[in-house]
mmCIF file of the N, C-alpha and C atoms, coordinates in Angstrom:
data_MODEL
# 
_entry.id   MODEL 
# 
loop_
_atom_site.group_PDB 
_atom_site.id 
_atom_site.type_symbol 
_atom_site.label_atom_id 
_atom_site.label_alt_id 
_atom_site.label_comp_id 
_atom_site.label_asym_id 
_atom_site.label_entity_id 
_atom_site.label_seq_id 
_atom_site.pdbx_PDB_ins_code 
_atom_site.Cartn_x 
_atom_site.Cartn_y 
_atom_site.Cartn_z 
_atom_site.occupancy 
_atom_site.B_iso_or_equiv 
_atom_site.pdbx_formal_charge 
_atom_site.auth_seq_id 
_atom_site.auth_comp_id 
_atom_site.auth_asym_id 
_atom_site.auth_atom_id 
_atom_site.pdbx_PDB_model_num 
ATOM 1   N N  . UNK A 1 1  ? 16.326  1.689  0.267   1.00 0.00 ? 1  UNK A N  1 
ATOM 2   C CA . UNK A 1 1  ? 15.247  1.725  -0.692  1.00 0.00 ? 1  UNK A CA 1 
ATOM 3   C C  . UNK A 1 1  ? 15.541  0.793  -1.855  1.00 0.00 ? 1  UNK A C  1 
ATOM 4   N N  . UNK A 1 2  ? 14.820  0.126  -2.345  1.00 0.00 ? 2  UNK A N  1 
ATOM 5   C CA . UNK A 1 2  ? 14.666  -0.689 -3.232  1.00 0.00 ? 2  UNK A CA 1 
ATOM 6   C C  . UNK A 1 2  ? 14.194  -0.104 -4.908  1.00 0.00 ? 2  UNK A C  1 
ATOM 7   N N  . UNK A 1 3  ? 14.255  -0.488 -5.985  1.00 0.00 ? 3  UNK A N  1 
ATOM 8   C CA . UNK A 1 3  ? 14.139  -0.416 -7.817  1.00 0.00 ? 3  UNK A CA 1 
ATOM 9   C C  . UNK A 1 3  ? 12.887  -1.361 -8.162  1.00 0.00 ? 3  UNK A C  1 
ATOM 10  N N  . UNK A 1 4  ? 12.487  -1.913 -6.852  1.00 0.00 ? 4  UNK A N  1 
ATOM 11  C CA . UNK A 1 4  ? 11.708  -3.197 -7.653  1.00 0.00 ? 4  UNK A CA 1 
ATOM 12  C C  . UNK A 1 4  ? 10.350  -2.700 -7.998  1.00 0.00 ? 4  UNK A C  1 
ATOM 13  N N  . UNK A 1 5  ? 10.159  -3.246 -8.930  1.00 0.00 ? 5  UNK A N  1 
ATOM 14  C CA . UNK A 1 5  ? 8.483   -2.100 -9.664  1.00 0.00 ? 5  UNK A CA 1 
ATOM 15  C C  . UNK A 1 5  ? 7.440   -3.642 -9.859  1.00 0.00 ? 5  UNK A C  1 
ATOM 16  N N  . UNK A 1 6  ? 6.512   -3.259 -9.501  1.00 0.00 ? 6  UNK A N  1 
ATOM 17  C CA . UNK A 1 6  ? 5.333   -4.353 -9.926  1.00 0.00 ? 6  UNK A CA 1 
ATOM 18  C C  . UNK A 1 6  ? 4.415   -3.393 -10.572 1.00 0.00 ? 6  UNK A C  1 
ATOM 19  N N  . UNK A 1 7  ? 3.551   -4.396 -11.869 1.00 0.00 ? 7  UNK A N  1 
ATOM 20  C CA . UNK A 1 7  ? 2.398   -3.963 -11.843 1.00 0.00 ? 7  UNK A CA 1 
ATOM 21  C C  . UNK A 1 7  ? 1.360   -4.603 -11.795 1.00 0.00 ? 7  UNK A C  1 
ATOM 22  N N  . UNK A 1 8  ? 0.273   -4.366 -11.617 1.00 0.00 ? 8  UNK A N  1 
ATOM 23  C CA . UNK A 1 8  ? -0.890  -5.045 -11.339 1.00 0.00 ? 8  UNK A CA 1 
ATOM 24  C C  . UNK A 1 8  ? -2.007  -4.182 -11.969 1.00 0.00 ? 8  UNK A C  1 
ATOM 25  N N  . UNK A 1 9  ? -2.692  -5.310 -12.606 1.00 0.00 ? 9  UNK A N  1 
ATOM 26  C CA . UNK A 1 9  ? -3.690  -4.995 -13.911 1.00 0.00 ? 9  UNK A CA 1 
ATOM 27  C C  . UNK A 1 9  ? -5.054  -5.388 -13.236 1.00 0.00 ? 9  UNK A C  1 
ATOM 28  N N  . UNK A 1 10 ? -5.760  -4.451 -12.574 1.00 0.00 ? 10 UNK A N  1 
ATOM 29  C CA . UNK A 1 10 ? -7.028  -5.225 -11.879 1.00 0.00 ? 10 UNK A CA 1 
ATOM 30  C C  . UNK A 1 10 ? -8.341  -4.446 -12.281 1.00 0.00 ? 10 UNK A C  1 
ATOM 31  N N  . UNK A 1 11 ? -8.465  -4.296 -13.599 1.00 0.00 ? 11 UNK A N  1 
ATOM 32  C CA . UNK A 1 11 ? -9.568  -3.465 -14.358 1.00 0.00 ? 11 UNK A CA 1 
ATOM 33  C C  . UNK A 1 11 ? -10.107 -4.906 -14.388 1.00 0.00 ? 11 UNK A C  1 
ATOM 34  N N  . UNK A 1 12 ? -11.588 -4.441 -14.653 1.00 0.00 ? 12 UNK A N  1 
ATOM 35  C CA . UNK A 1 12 ? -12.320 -5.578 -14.701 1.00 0.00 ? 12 UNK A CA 1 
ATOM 36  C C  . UNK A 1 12 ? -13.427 -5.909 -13.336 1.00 0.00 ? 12 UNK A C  1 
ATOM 37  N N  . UNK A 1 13 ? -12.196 -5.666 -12.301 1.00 0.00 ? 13 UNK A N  1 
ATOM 38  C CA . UNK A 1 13 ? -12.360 -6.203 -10.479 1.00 0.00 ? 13 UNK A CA 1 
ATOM 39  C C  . UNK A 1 13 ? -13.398 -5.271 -10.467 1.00 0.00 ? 13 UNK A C  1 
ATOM 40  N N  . UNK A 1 14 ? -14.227 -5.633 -9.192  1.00 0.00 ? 14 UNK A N  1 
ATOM 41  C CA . UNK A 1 14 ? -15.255 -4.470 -8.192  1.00 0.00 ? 14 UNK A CA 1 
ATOM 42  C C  . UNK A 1 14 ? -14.783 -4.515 -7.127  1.00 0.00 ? 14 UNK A C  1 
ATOM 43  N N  . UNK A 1 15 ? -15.086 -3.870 -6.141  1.00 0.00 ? 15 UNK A N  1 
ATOM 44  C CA . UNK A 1 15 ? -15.015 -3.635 -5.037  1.00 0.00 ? 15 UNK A CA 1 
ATOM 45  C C  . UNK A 1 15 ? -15.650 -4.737 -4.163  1.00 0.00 ? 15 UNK A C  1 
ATOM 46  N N  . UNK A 1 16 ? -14.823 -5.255 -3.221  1.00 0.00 ? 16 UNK A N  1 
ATOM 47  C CA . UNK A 1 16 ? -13.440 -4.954 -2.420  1.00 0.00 ? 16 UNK A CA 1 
ATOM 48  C C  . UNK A 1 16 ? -12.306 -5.864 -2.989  1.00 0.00 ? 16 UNK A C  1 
ATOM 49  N N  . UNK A 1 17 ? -12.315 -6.103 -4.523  1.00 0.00 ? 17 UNK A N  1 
ATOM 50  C CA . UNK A 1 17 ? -10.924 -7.214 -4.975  1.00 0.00 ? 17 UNK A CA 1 
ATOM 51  C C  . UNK A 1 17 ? -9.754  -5.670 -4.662  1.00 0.00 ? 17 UNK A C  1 
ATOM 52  N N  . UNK A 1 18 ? -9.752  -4.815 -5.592  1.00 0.00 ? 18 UNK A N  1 
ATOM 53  C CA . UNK A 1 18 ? -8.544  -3.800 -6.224  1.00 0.00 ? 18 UNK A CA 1 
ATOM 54  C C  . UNK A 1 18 ? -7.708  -3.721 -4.738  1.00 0.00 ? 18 UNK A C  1 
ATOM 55  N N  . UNK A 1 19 ? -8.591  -3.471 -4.124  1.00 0.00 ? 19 UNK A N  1 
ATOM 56  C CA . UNK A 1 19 ? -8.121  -2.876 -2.174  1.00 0.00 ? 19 UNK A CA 1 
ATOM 57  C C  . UNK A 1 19 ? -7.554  -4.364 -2.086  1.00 0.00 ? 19 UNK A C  1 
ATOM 58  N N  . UNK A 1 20 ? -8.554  -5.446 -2.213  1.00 0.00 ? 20 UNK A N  1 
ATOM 59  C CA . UNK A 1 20 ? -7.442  -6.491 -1.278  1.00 0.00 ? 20 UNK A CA 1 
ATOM 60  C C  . UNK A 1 20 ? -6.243  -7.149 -2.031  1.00 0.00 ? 20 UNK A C  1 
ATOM 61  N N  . UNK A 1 21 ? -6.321  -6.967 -3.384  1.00 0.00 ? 21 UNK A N  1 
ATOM 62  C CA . UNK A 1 21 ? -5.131  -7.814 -4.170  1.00 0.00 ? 21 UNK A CA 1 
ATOM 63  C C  . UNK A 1 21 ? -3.999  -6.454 -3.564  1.00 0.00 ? 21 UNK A C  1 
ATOM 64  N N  . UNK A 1 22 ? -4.476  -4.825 -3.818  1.00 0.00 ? 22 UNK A N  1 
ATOM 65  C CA . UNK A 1 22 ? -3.377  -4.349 -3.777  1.00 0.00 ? 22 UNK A CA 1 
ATOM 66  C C  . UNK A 1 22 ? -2.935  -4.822 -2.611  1.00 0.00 ? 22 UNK A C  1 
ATOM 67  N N  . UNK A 1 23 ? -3.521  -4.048 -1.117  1.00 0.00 ? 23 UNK A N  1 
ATOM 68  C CA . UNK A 1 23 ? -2.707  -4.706 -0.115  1.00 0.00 ? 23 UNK A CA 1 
ATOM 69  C C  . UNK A 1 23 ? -2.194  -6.139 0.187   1.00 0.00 ? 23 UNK A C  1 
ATOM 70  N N  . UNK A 1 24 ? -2.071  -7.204 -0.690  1.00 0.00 ? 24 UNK A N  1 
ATOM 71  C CA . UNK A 1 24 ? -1.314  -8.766 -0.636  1.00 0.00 ? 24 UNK A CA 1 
ATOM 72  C C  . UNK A 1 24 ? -0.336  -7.865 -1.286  1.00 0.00 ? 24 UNK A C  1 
ATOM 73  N N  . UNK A 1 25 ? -0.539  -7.657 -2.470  1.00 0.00 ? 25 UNK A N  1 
ATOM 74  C CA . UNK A 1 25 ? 1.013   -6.737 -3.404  1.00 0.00 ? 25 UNK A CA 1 
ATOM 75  C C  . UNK A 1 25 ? 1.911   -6.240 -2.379  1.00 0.00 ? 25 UNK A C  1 
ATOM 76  N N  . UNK A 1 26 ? 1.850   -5.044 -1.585  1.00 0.00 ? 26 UNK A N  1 
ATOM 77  C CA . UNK A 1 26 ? 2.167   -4.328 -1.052  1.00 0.00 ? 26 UNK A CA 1 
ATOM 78  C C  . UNK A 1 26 ? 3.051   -5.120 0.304   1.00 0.00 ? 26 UNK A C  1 
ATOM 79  N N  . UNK A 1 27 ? 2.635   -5.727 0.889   1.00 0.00 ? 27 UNK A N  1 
ATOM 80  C CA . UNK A 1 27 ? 2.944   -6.856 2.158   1.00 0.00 ? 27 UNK A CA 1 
ATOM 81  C C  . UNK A 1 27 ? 4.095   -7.496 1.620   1.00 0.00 ? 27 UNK A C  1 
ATOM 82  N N  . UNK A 1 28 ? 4.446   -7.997 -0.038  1.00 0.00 ? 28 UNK A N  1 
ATOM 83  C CA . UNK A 1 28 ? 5.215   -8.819 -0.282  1.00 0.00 ? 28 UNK A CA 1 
ATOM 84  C C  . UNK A 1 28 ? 6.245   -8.120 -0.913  1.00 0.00 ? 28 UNK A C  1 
ATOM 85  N N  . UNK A 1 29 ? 6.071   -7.100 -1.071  1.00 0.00 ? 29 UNK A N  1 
ATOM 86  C CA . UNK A 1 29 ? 7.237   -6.137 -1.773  1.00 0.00 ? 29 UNK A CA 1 
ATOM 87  C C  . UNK A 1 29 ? 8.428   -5.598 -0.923  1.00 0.00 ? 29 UNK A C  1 
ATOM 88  N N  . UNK A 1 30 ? 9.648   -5.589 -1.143  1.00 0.00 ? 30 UNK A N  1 
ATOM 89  C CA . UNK A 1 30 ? 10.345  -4.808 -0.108  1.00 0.00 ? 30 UNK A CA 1 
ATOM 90  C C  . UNK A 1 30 ? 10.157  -3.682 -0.279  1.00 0.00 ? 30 UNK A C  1 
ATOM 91  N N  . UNK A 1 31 ? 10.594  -2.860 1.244   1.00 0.00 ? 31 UNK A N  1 
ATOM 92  C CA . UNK A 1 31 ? 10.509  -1.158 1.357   1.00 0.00 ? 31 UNK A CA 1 
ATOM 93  C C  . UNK A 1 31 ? 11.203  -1.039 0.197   1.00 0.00 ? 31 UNK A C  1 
ATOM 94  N N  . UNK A 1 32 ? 10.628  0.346  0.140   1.00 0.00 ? 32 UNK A N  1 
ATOM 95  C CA . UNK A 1 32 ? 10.948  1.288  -0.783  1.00 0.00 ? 32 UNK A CA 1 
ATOM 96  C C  . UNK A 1 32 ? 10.150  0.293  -2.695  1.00 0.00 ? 32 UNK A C  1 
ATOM 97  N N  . UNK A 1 33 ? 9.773   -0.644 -2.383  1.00 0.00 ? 33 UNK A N  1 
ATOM 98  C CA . UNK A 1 33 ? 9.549   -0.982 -4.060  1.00 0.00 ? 33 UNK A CA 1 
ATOM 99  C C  . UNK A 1 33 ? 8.366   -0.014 -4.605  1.00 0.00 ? 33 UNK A C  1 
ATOM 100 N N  . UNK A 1 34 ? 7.984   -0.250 -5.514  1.00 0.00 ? 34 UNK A N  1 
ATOM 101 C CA . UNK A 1 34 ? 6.961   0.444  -6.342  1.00 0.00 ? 34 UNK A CA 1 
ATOM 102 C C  . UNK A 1 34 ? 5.737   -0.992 -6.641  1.00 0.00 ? 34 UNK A C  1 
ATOM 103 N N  . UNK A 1 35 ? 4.622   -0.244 -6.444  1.00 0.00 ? 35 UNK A N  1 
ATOM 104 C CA . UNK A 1 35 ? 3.801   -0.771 -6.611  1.00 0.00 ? 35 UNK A CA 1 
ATOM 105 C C  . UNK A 1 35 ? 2.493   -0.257 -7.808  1.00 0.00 ? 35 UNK A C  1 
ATOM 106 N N  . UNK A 1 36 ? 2.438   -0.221 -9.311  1.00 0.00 ? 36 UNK A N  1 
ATOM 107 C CA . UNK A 1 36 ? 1.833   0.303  -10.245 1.00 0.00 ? 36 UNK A CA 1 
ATOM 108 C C  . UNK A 1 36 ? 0.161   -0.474 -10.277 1.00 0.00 ? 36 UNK A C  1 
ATOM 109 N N  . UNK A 1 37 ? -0.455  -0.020 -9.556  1.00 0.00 ? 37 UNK A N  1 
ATOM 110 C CA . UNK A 1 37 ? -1.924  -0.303 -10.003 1.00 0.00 ? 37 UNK A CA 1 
ATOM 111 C C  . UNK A 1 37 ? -2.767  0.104  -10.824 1.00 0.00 ? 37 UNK A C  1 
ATOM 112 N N  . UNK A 1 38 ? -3.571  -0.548 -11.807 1.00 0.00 ? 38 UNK A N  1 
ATOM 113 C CA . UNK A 1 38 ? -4.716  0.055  -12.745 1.00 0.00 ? 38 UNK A CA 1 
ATOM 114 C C  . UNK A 1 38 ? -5.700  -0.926 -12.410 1.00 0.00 ? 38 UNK A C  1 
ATOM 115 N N  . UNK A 1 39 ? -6.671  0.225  -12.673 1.00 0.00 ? 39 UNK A N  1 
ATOM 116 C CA . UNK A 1 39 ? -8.195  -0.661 -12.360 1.00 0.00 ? 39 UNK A CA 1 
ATOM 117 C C  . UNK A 1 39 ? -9.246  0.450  -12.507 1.00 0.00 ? 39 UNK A C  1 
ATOM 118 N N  . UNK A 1 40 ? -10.197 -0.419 -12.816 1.00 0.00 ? 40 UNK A N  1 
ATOM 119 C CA . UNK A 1 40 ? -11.918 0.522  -13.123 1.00 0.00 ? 40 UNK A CA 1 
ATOM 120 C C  . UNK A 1 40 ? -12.592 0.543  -12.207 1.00 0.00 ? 40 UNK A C  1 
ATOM 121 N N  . UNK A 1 41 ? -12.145 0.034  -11.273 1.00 0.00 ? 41 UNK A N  1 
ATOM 122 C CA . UNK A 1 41 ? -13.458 0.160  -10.111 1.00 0.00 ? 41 UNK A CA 1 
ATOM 123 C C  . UNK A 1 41 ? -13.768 1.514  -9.572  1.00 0.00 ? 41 UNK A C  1 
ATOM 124 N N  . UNK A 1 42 ? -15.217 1.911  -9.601  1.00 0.00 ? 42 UNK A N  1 
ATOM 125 C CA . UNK A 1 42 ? -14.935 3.985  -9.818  1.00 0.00 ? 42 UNK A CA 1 
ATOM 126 C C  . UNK A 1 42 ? -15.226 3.927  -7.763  1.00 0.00 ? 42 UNK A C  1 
ATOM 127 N N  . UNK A 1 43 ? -14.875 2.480  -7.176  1.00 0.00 ? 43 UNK A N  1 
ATOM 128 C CA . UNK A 1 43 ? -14.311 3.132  -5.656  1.00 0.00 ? 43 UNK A CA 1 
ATOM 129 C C  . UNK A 1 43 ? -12.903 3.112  -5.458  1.00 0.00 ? 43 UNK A C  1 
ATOM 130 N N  . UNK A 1 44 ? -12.346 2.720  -6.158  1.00 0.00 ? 44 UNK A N  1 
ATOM 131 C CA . UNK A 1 44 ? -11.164 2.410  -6.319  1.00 0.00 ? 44 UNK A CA 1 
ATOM 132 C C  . UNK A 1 44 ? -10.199 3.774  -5.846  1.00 0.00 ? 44 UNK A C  1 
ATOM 133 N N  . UNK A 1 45 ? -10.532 5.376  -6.251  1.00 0.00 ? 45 UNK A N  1 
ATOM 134 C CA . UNK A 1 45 ? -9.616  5.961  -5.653  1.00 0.00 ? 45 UNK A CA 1 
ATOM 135 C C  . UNK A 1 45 ? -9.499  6.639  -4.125  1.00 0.00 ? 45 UNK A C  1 
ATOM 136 N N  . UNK A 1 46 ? -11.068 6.045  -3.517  1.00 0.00 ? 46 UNK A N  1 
ATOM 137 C CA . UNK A 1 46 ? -11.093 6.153  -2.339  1.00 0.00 ? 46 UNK A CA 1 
ATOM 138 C C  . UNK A 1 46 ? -10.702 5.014  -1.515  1.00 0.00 ? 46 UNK A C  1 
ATOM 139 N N  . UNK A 1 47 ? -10.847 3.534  -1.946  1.00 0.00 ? 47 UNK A N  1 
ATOM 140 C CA . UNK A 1 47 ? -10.153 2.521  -1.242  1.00 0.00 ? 47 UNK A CA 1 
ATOM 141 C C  . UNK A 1 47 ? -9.286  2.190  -1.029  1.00 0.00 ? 47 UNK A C  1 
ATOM 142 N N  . UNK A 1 48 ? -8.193  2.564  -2.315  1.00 0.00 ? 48 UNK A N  1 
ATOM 143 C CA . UNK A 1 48 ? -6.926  2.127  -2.169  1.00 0.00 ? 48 UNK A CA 1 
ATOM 144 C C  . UNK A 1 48 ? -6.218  3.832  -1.843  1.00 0.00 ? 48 UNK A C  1 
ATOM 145 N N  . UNK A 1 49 ? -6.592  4.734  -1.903  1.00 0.00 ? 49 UNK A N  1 
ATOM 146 C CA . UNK A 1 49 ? -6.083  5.992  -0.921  1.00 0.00 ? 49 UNK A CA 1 
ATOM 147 C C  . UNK A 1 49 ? -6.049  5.551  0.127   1.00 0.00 ? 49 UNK A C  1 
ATOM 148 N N  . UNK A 1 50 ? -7.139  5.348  1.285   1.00 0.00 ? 50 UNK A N  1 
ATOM 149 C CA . UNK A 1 50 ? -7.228  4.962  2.163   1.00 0.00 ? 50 UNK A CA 1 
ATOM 150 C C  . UNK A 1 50 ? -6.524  3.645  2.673   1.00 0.00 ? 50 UNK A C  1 
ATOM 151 N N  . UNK A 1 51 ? -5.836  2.422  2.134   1.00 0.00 ? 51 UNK A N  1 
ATOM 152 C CA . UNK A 1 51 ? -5.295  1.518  2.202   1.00 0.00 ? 51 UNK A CA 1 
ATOM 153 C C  . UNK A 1 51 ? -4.295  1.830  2.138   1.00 0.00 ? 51 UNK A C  1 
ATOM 154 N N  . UNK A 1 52 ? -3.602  3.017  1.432   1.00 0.00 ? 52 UNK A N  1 
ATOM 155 C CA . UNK A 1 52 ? -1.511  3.278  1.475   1.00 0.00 ? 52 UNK A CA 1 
ATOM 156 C C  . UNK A 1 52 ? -2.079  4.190  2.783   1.00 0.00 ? 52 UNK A C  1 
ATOM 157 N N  . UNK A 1 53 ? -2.879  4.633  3.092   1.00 0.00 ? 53 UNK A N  1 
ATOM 158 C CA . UNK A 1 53 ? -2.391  5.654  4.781   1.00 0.00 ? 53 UNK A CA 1 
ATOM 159 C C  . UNK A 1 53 ? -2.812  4.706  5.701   1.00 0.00 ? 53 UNK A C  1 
ATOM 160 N N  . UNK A 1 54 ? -3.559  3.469  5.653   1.00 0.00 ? 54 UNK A N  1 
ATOM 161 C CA . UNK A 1 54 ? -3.333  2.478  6.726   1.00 0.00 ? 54 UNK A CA 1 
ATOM 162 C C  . UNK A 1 54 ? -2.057  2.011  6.769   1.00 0.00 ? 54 UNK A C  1 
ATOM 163 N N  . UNK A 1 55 ? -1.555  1.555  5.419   1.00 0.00 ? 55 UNK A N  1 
ATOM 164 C CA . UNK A 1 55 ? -0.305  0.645  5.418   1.00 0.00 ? 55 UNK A CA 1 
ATOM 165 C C  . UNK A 1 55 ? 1.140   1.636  5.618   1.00 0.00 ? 55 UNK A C  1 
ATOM 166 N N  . UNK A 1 56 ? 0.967   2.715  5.564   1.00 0.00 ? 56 UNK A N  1 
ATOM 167 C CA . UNK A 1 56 ? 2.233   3.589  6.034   1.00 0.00 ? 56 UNK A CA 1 
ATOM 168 C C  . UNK A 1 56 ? 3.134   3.733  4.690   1.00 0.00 ? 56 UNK A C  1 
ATOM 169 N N  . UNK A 1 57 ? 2.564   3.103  3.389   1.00 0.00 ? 57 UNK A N  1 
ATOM 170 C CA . UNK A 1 57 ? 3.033   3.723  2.011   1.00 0.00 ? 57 UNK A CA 1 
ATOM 171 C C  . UNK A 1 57 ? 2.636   4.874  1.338   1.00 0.00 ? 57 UNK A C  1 
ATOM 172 N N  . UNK A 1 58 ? 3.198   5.753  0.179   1.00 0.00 ? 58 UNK A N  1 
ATOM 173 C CA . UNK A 1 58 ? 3.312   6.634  -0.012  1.00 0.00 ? 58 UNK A CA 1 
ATOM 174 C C  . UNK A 1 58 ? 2.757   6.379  -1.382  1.00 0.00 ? 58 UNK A C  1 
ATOM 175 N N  . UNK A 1 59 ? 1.929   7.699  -1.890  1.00 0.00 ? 59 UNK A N  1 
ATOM 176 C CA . UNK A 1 59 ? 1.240   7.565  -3.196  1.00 0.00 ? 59 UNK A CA 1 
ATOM 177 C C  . UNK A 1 59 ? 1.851   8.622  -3.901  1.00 0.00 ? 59 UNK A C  1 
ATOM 178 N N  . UNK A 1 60 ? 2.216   7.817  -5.007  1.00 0.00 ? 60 UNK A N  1 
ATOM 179 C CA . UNK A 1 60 ? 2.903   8.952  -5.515  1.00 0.00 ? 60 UNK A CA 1 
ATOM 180 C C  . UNK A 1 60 ? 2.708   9.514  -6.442  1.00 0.00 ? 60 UNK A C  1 
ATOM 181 N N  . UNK A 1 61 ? 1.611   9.387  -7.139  1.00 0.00 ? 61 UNK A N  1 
ATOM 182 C CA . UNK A 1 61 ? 0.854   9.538  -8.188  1.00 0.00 ? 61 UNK A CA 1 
ATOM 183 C C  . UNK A 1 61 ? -0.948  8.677  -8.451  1.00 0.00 ? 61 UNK A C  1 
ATOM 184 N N  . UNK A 1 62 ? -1.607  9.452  -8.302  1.00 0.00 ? 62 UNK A N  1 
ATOM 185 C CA . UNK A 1 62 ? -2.830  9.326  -8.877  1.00 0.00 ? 62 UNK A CA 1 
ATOM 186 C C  . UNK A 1 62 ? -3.630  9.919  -10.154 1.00 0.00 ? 62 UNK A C  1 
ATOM 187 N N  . UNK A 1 63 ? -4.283  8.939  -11.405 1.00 0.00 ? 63 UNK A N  1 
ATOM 188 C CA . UNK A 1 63 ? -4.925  9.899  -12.304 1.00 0.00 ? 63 UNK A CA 1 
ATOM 189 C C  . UNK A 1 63 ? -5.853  9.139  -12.709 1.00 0.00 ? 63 UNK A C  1 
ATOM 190 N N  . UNK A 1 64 ? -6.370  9.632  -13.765 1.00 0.00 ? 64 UNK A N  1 
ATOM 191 C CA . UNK A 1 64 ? -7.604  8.533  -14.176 1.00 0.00 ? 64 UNK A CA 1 
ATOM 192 C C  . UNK A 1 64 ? -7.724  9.131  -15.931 1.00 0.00 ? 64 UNK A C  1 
ATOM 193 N N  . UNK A 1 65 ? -7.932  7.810  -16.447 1.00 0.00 ? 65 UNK A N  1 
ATOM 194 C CA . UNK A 1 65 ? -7.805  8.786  -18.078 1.00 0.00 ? 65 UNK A CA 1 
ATOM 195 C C  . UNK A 1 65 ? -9.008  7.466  -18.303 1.00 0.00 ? 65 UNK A C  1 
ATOM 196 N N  . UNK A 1 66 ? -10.128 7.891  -19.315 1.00 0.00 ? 66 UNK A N  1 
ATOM 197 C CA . UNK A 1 66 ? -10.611 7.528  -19.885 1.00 0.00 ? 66 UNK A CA 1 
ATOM 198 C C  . UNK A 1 66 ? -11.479 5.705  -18.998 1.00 0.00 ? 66 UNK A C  1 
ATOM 199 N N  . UNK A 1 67 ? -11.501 6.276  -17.615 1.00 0.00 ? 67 UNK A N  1 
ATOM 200 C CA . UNK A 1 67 ? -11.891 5.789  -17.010 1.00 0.00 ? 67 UNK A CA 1 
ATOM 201 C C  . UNK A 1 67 ? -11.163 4.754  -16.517 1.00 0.00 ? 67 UNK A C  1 
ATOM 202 N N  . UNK A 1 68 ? -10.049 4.306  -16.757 1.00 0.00 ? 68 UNK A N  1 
ATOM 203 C CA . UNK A 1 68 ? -8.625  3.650  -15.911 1.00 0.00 ? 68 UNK A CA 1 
ATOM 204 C C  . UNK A 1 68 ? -7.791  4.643  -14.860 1.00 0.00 ? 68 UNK A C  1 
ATOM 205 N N  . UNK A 1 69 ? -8.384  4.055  -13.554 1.00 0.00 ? 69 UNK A N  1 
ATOM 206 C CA . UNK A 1 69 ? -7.816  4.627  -12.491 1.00 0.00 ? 69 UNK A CA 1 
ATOM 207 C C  . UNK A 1 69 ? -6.119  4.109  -12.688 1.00 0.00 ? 69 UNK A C  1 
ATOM 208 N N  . UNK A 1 70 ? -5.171  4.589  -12.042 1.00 0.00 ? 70 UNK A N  1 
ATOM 209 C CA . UNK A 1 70 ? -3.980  4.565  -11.904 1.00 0.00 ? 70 UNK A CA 1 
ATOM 210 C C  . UNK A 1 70 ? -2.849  5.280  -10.754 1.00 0.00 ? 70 UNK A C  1 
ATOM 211 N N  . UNK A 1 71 ? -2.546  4.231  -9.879  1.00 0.00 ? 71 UNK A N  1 
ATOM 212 C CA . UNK A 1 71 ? -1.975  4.585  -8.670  1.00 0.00 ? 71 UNK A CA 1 
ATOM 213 C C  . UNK A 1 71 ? -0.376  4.240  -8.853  1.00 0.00 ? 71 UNK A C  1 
ATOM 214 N N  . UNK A 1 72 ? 0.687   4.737  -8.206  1.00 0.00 ? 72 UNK A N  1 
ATOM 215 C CA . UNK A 1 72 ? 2.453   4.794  -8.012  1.00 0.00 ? 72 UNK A CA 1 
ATOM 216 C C  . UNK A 1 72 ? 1.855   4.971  -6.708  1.00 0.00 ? 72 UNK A C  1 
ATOM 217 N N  . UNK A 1 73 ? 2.421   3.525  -6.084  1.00 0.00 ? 73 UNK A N  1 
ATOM 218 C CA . UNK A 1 73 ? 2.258   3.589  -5.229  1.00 0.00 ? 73 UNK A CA 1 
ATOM 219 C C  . UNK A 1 73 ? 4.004   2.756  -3.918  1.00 0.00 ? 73 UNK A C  1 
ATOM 220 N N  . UNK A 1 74 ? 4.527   3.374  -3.648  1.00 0.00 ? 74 UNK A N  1 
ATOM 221 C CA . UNK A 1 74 ? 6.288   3.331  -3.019  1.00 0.00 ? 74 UNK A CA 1 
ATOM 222 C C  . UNK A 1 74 ? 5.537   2.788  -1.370  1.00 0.00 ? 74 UNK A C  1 
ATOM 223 N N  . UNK A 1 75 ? 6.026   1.384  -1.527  1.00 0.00 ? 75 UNK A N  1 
ATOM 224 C CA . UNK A 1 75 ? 5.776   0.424  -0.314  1.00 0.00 ? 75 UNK A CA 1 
ATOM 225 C C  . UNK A 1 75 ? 6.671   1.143  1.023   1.00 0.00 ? 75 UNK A C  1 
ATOM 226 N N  . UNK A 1 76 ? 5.978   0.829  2.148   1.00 0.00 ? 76 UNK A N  1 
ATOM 227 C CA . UNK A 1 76 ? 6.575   1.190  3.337   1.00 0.00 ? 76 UNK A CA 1 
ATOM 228 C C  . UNK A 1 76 ? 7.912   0.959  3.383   1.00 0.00 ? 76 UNK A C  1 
# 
């Protein structure tokens, strides 16, 4: 397992950017890194849910405050 942490700032994006920048993120990270996403897109916690159980990564946290979604998301 890997320490390496990214984050990625994709408020702003609509749907389908958040889903496809995360999964490029995710592809280039080694196992075990961390992958920190934020973003407003209000599909955002059904797309990129659905994108860590395609990709075989683990979510390790989801919340949403003040309308900034926010995913921990630990690469395959």
């Amino acid at each position: 397992m890997s320490d390496a942490t990214t984050r990625l700032d994709l408020k702003g994006l609509k749907c389908p950017l958040p889903a496809l920048r995360t999964r490029k993120a995710l592809r280039r990270m080694p196992a075990g890194g961390v992958l920190i996403v934020e973003c407003t897109d209000p599909l955002a916690p059904i797309d990129i849910v659905h994108l860590v159980r395609e990709l075989g990564a683990s979510l390790e946290e989801k919340r949403e405050t003040a309308g900034v979604y926010l995913f921990r998301i630990r690469a395959p």
